[in-house]
BAFI-3210 file (N, C-alpha, C; in Angstrom, 3 decimals, decimal comma, padded with zeros to 6 digits):
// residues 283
n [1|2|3|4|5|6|7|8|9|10|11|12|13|14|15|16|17|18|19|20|21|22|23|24|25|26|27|28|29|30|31|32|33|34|35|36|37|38|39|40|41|42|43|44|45|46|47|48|49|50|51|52|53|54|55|56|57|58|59|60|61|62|63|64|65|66|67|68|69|70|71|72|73|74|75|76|77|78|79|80|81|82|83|84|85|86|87|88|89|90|91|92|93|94|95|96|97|98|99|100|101|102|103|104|105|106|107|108|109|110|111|112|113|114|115|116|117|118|119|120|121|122|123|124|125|126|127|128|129|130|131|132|133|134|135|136|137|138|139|140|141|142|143|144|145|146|147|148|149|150|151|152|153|154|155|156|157|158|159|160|161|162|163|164|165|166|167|168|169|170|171|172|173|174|175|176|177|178|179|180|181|182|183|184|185|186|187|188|189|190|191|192|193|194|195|196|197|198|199|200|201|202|203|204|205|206|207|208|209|210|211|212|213|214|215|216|217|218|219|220|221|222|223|224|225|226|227|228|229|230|231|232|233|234|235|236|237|238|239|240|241|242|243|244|245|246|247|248|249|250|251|252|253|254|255|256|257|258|259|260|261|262|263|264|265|266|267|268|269|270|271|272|273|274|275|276|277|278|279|280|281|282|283]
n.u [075,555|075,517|076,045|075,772|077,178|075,677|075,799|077,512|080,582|082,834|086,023|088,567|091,038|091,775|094,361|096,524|097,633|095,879|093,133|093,105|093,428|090,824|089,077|089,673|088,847|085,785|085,266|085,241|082,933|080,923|080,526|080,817|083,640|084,692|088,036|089,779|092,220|094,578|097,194|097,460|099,363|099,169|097,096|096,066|098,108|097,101|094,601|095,078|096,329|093,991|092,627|094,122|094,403|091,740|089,996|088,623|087,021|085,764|086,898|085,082|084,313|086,085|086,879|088,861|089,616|091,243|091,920|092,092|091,107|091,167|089,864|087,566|085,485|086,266|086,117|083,187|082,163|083,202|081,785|079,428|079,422|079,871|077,229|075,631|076,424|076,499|074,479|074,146|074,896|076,243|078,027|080,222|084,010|085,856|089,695|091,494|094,596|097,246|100,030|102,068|105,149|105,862|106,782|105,084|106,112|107,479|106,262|104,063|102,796|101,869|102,142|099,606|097,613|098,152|097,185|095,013|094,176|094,533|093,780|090,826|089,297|089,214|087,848|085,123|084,461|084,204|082,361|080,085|079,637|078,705|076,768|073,575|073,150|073,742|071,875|069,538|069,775|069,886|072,649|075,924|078,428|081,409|084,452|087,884|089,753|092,132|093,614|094,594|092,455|091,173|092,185|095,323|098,664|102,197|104,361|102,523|100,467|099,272|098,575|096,714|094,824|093,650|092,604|090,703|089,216|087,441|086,566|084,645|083,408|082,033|080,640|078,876|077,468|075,874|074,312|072,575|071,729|069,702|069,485|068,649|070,682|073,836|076,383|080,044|082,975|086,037|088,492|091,997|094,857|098,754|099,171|100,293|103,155|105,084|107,237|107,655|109,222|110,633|109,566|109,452|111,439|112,922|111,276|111,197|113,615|115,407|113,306|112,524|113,558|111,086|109,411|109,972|108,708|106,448|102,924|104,255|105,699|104,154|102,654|101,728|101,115|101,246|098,955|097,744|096,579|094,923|093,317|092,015|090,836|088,644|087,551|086,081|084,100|082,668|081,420|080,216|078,127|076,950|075,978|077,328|078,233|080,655|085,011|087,281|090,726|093,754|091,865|092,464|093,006|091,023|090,222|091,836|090,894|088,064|088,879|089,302|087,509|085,558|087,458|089,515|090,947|092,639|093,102|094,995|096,354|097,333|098,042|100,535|101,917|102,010|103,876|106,053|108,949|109,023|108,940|111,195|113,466|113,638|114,863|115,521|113,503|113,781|116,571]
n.v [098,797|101,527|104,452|107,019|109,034|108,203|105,798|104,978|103,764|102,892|102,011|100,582|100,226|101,612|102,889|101,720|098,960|096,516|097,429|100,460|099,848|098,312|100,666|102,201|100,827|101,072|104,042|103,822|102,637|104,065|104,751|106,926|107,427|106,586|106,499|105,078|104,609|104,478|105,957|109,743|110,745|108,979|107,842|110,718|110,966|108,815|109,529|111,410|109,974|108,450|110,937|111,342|109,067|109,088|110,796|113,838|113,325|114,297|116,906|115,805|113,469|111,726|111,113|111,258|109,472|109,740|106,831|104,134|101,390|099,563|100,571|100,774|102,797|105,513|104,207|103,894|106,732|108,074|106,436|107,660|110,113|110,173|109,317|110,459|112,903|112,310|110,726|108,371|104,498|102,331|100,237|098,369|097,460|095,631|096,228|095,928|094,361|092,565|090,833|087,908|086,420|083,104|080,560|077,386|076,547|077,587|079,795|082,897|084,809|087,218|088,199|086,797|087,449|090,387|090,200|089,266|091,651|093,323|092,113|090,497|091,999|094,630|094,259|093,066|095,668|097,510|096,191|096,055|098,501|099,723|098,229|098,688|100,497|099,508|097,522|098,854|099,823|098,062|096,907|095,807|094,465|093,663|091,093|090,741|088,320|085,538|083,117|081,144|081,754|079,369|076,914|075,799|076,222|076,587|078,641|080,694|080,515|082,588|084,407|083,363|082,180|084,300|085,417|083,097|083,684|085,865|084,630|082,700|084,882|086,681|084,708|083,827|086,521|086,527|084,699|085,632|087,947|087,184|087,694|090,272|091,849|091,583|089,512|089,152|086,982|087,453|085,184|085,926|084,678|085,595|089,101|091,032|093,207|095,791|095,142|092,660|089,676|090,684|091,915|090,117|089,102|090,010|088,569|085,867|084,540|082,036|079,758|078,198|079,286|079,690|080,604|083,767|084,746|085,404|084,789|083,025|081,302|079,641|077,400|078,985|081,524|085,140|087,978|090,346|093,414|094,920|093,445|091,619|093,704|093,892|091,432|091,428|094,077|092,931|090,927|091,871|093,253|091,218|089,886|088,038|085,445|084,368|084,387|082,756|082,913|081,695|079,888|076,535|076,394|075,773|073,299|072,387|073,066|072,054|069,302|069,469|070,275|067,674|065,462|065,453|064,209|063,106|065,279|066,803|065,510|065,807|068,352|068,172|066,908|069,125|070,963|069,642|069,731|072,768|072,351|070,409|071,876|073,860|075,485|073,525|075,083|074,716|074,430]
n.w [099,005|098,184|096,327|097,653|100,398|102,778|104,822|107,720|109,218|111,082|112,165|114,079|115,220|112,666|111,575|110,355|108,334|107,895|108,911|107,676|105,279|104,996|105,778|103,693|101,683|102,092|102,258|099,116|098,511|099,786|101,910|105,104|106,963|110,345|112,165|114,453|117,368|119,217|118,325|117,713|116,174|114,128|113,501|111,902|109,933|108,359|107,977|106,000|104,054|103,016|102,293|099,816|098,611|097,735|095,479|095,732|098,120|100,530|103,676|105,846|105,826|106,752|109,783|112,487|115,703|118,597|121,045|123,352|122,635|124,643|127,008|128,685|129,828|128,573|125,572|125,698|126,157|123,980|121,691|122,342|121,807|119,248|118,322|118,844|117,284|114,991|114,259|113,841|113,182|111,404|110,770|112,321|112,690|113,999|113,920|115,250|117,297|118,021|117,900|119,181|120,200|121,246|124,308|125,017|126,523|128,785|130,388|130,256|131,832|131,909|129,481|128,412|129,698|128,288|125,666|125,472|126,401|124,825|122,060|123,054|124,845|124,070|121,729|122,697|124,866|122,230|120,907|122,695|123,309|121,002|120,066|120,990|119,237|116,652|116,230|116,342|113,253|111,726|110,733|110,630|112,137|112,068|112,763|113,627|113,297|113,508|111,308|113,642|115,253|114,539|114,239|115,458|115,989|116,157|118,588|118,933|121,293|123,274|121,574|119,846|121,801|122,522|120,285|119,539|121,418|120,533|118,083|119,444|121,122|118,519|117,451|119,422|119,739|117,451|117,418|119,519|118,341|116,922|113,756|113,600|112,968|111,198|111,680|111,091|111,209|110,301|109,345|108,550|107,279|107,548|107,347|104,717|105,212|105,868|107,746|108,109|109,089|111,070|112,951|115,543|115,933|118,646|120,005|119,501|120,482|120,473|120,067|117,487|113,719|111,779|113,967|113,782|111,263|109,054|110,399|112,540|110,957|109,524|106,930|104,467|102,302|102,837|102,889|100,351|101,938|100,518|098,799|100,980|101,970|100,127|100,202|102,429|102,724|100,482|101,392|103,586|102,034|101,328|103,548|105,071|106,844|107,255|107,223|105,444|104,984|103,829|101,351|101,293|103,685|105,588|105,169|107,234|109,275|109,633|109,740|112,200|113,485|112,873|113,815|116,940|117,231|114,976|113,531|115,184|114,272|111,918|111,801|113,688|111,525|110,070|111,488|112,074|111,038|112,030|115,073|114,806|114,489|117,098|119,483|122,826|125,123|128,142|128,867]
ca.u [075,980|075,189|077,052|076,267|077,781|074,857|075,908|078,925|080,757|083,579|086,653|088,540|092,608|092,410|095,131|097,534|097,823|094,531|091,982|093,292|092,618|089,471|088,564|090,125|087,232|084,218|085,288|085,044|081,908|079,707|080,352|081,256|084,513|085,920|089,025|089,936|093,250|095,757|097,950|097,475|099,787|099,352|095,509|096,735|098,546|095,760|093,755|095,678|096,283|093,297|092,075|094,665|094,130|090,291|090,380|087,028|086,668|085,505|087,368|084,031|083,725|087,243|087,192|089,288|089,577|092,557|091,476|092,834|089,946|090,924|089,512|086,537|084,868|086,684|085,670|081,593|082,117|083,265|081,011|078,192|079,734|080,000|076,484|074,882|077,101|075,654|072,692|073,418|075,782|075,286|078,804|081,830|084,903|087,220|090,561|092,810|094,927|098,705|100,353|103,427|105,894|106,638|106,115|104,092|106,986|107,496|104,560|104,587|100,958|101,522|102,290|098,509|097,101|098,442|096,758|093,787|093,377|094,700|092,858|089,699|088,358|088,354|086,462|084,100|084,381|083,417|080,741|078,365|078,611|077,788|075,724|072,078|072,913|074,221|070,648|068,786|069,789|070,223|073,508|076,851|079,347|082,815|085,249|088,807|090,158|093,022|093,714|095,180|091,270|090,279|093,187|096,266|099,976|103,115|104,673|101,658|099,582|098,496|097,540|095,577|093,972|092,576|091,779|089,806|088,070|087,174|085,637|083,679|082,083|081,390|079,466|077,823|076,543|075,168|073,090|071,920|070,622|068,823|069,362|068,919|072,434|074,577|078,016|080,956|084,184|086,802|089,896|092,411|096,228|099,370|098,883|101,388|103,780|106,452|108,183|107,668|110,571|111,552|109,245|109,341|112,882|113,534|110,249|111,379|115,224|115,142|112,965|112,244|113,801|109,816|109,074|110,054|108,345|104,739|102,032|104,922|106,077|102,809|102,767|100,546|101,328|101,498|098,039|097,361|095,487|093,807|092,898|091,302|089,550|087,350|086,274|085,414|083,351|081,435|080,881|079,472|076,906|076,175|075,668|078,258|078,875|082,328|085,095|088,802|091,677|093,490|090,449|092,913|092,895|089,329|090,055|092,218|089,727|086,768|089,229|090,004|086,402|085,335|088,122|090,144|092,978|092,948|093,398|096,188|097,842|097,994|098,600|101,774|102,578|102,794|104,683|107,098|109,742|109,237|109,604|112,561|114,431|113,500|116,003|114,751|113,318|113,970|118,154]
ca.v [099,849|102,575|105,247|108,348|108,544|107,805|105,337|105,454|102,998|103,052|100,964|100,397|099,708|101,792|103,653|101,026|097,950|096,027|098,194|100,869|099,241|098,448|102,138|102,600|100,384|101,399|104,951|104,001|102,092|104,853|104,850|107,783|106,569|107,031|106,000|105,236|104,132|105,009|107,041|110,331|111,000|107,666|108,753|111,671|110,128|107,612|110,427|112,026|108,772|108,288|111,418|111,454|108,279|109,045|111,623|114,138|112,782|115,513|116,159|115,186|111,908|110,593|111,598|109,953|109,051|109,003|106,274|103,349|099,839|098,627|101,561|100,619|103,904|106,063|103,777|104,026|108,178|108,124|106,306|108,185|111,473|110,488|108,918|112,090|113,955|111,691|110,285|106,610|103,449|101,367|099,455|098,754|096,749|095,606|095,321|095,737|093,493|092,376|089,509|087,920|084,662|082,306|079,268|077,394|075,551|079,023|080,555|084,047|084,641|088,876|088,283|085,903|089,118|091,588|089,489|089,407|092,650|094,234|091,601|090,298|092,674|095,483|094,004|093,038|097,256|098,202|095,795|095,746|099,425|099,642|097,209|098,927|101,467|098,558|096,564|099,791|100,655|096,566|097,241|095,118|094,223|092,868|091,063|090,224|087,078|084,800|081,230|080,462|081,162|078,106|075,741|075,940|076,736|076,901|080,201|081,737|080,777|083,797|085,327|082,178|082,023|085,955|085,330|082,196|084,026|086,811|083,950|082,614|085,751|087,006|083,176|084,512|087,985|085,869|083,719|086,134|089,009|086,588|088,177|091,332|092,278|091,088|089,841|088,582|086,578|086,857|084,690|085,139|084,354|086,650|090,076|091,775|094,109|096,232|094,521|091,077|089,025|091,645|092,321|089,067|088,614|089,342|087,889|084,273|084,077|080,697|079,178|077,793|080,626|079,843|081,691|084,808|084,925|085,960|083,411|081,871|080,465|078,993|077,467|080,306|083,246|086,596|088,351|091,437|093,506|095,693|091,950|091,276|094,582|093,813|090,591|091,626|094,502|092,213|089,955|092,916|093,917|090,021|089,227|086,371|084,904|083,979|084,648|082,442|082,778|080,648|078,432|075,722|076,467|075,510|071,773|071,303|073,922|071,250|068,106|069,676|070,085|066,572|064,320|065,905|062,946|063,346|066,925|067,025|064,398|066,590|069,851|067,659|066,941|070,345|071,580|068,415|071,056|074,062|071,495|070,012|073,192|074,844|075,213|073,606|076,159|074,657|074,299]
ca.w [099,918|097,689|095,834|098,461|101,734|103,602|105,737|108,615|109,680|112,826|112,140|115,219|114,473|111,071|110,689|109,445|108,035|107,370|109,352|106,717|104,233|104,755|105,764|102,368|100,713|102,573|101,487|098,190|098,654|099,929|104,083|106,210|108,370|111,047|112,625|115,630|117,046|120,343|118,500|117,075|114,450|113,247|112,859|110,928|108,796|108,162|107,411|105,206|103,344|102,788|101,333|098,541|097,478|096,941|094,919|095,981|099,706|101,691|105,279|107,011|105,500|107,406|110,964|113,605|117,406|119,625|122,077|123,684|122,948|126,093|128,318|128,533|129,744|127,594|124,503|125,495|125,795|122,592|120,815|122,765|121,417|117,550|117,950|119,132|116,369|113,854|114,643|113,161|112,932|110,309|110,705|113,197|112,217|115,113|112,829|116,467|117,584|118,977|118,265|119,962|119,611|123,093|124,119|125,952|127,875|129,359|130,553|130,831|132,426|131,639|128,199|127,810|129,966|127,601|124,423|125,948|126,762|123,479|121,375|123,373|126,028|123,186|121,188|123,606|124,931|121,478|120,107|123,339|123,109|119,898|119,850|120,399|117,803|115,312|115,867|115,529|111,673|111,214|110,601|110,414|113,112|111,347|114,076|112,508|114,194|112,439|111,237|115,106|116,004|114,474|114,434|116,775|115,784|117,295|119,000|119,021|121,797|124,085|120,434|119,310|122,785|122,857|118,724|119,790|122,416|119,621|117,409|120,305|121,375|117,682|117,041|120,192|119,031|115,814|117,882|120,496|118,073|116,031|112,481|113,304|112,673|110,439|112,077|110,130|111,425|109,176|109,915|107,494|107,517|107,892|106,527|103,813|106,333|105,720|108,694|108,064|109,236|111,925|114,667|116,654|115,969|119,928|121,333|119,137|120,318|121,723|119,455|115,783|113,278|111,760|114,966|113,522|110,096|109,084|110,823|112,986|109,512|108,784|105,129|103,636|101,827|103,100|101,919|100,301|102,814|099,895|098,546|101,943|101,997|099,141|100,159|103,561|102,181|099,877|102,615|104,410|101,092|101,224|104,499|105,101|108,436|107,830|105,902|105,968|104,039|102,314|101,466|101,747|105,170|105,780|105,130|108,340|110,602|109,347|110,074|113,563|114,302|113,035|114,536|117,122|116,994|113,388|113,216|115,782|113,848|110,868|112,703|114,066|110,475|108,832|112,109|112,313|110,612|113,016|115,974|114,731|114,777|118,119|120,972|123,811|126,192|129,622|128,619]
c.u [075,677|076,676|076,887|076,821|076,550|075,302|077,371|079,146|082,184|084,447|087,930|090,148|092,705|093,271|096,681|096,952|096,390|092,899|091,953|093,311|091,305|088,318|088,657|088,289|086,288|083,948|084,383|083,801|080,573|079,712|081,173|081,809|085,152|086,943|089,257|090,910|094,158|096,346|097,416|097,995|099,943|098,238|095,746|097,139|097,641|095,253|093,975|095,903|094,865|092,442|092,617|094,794|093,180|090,115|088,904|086,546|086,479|086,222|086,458|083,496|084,768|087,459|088,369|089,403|090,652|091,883|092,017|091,433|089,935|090,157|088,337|085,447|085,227|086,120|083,860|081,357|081,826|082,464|079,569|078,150|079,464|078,563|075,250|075,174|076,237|074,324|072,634|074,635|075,729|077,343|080,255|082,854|085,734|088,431|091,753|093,199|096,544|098,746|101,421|103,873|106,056|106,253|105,320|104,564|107,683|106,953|104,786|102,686|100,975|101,694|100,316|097,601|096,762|097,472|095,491|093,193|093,455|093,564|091,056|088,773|088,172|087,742|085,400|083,763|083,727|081,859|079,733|078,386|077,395|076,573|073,689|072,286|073,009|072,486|069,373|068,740|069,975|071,435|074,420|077,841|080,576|083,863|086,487|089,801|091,154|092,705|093,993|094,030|090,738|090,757|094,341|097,847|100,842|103,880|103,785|100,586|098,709|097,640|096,359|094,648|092,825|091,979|090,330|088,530|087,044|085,947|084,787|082,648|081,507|080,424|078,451|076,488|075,757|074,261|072,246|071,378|069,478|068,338|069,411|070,177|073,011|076,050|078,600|082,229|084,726|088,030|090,750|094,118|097,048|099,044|100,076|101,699|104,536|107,767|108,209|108,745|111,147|110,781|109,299|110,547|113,530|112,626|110,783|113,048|115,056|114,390|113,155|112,519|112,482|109,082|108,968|109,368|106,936|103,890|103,138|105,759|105,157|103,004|101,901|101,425|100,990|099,840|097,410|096,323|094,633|093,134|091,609|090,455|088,270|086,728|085,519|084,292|082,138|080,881|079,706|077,817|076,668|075,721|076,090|078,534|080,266|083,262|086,971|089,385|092,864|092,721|091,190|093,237|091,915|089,091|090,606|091,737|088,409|087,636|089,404|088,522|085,623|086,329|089,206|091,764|093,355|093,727|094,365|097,371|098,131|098,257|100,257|102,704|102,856|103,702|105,921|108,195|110,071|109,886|110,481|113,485|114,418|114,423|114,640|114,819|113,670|115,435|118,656]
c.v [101,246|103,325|106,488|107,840|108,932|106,866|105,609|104,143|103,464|101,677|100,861|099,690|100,224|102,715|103,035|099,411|097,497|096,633|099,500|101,063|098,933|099,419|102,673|102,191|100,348|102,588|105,044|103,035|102,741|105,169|106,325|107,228|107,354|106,103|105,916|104,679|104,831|106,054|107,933|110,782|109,918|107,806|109,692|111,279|109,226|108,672|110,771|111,273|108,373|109,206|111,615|110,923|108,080|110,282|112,240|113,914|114,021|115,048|115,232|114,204|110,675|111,594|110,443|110,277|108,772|108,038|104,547|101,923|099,571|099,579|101,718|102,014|104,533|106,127|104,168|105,882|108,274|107,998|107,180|110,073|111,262|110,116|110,080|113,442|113,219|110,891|108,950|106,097|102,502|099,974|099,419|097,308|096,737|094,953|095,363|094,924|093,668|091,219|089,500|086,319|084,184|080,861|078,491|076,546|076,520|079,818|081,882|084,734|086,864|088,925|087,377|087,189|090,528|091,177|089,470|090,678|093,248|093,273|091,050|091,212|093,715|095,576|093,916|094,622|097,471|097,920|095,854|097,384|100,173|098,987|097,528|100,195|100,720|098,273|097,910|099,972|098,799|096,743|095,910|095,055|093,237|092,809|090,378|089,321|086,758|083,338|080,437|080,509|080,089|076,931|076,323|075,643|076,944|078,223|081,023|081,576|081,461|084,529|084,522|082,460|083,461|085,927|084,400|082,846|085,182|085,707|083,577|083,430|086,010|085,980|083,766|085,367|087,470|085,240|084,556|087,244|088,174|086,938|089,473|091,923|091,198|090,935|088,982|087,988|086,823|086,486|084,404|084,955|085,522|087,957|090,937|092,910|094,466|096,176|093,671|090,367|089,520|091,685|091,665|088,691|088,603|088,403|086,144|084,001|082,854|079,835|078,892|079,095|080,579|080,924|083,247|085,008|085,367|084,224|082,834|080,969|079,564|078,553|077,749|081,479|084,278|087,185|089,779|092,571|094,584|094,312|091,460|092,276|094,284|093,022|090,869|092,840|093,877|091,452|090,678|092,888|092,293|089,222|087,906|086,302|085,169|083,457|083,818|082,110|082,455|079,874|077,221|075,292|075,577|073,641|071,485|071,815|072,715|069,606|068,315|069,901|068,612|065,608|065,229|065,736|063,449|064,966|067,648|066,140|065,297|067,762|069,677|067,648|067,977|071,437|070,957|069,510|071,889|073,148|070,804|070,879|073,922|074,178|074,714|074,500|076,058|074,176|075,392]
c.w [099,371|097,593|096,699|099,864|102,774|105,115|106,846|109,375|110,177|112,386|113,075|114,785|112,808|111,236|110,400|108,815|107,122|107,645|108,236|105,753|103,845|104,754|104,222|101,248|101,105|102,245|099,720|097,638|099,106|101,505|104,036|107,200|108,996|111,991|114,006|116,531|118,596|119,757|117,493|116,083|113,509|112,403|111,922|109,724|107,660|107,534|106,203|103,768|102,354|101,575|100,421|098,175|096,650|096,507|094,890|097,694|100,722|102,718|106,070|106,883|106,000|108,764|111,908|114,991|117,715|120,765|122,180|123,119|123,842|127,482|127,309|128,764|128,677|125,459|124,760|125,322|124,371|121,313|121,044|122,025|120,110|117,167|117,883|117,962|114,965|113,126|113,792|113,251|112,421|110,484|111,917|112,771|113,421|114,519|114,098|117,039|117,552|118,571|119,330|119,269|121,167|123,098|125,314|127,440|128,757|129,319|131,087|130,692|131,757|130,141|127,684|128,250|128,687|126,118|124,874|126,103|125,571|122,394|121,500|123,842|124,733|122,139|121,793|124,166|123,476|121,086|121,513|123,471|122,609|119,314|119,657|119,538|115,890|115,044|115,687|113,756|111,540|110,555|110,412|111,532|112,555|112,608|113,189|113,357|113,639|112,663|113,033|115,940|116,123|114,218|114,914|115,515|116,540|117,362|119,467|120,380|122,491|122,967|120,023|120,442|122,813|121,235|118,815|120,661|121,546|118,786|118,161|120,267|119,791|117,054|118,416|119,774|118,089|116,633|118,556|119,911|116,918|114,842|112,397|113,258|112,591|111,683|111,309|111,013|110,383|110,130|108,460|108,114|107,400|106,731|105,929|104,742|105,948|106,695|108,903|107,689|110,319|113,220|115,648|116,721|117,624|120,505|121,031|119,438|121,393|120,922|118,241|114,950|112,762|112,737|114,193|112,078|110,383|110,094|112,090|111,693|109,398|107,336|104,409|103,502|102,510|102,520|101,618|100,763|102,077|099,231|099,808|102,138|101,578|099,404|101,575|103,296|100,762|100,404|103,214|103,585|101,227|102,143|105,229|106,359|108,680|106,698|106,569|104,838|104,573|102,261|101,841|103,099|106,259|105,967|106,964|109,550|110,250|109,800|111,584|114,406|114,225|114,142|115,270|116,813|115,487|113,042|114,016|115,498|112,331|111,263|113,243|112,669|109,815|109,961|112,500|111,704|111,737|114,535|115,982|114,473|115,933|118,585|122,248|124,911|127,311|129,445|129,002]
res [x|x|x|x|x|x|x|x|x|x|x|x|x|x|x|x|x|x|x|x|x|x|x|x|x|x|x|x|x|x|x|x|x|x|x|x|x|x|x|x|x|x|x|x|x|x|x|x|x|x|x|x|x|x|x|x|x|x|x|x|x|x|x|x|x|x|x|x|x|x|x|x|x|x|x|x|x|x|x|x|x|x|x|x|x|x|x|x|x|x|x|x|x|x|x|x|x|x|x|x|x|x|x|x|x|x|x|x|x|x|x|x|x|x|x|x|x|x|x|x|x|x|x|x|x|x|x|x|x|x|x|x|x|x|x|x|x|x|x|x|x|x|x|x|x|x|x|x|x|x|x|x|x|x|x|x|x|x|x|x|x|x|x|x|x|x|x|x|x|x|x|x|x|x|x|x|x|x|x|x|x|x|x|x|x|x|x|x|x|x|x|x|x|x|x|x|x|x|x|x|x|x|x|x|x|x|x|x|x|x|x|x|x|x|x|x|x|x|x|x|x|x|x|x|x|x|x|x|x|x|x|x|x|x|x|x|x|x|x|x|x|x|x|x|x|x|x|x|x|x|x|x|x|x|x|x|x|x|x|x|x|x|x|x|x|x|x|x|x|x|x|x|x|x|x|x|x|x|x|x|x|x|x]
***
């Protein structure tokens, strides 16, 4: 990636959590970022964050964007403005995304809506904007999915379903530019939060107290999202398809694509627990 800031890359949900992080280590990798994010003083903040942890960072090497992903016009302006301001795009990261907890024995069709639109459609809004400026500079396209893309969990389904649809299209984009641009899945597991344990606490009343934990209470660790930075930025300098954490993971996404039976008979077994604690929903 080089040591000047030559290149620029557009990360799309940075100004918290894991998109933040990874703005963090493309900084310090040689990119020109910018942010981009609904709210403004969250951006700010972000900003701000940013340049006093890198000590030297010019203002004009962390810009950011108030803008919604899901507005779809809005999002193509945008990029049409910073592309004209900068005259290149060598990377975009879609780290945005929503979860939720429910279940599936109570279908709540505006809640699978809302997951869809916050997690699928804006991805899809950013990358086909970006898209002939990415395959111009042969560039990079990073899409950040989770474990519930590529094997199934309970509580979660409207999020699994719009994650799944994320891995889909980004196996897409890989086939249909035919090398010229790099794209990356990464699916990893819950991400280290300073509200983990709390936010789903109303959406899961009714279900499995698992409900409310990181993952749904998945049995995986929590994972350090400056940890996940790095490897997703070496992924990037190495050109990796696809990136899932905990590797241990990987065994029952490869048993679930060989044998379905098989792989819904152990999917049953490491959730036999969570399902023997839920309230039933239709009581």
């Amino acid at each position: 990636m080089g040591t000047t800031r030559s290149k620029v890359a557009w990360v799309v949900g940075g100004s918290s959590g894991l998109g933040l992080a990874i703005a963090a280590e493309l900084l310090t990798r040689g990119f020109r970022v910018t942010l981009m994010a609904r709210d403004p003083g969250r951006l700010e903040q972000a900003q701000r964050i940013l340049l006093e942890s890198i000590p030297g960072t010019p203002l004009t090497d962390v810009a950011t964007v108030a803008v919604d992903a899901a507005d779809s016009e809005t999002v193509a302006a945008t990029f049409a403005a910073h592309y004209a301001r900068c005259g290149r795009l060598d990377l975009l990261v879609n780290a945005v995304g929503q979860s939720c907890r429910s279940s599936v024995l109570q279908p709540n069709f505006a809640q699978y809506r809302q997951m869809m639109d916050a997690n699928f459609f804006s991805v899809v809004h950013t990358s086909l904007v970006a898209l002939p400026w990415l395959l111009e500079h042969r560039g990079s396209l990073v899409n950040i999915a989770t474990l519930a893309a590529k094997t199934p969990w309970p509580w979660i389904a409207p999020y699994g379903a719009s994650k799944a649809a994320v891995a889909n299209f980004t196996d897409n984009l890989r086939l249909e530019t035919g090398g010229q641009l790099h794209v990356l899945l990464v699916c990893p597991g819950p991400i280290k939060r300073d509200d983990a344990g709390t936010r789903y606490a109303e959406q899961a009343s009714g279900l499995s107290d698992s409900a409310k934990k990181p993952g749904a209470g998945a049995p995986v660790s929590a994972l350090c999202p400056r940890w996940v930075a790095k490897q997703i930025a070496t992924a990037i300098e190495r050109r990796r398809p696809l990136l899932v954490f905990p590797w241990k993971v990987r065994l029952l996404i490869l048993t679930h694509a060989i044998s379905s039976r098989f792989g819904a008979w152990l999917s049953l077994r490491l959730t036999r627990r969570q399902r023997g604690s839920q309230t039933n929903p239709l009581n």
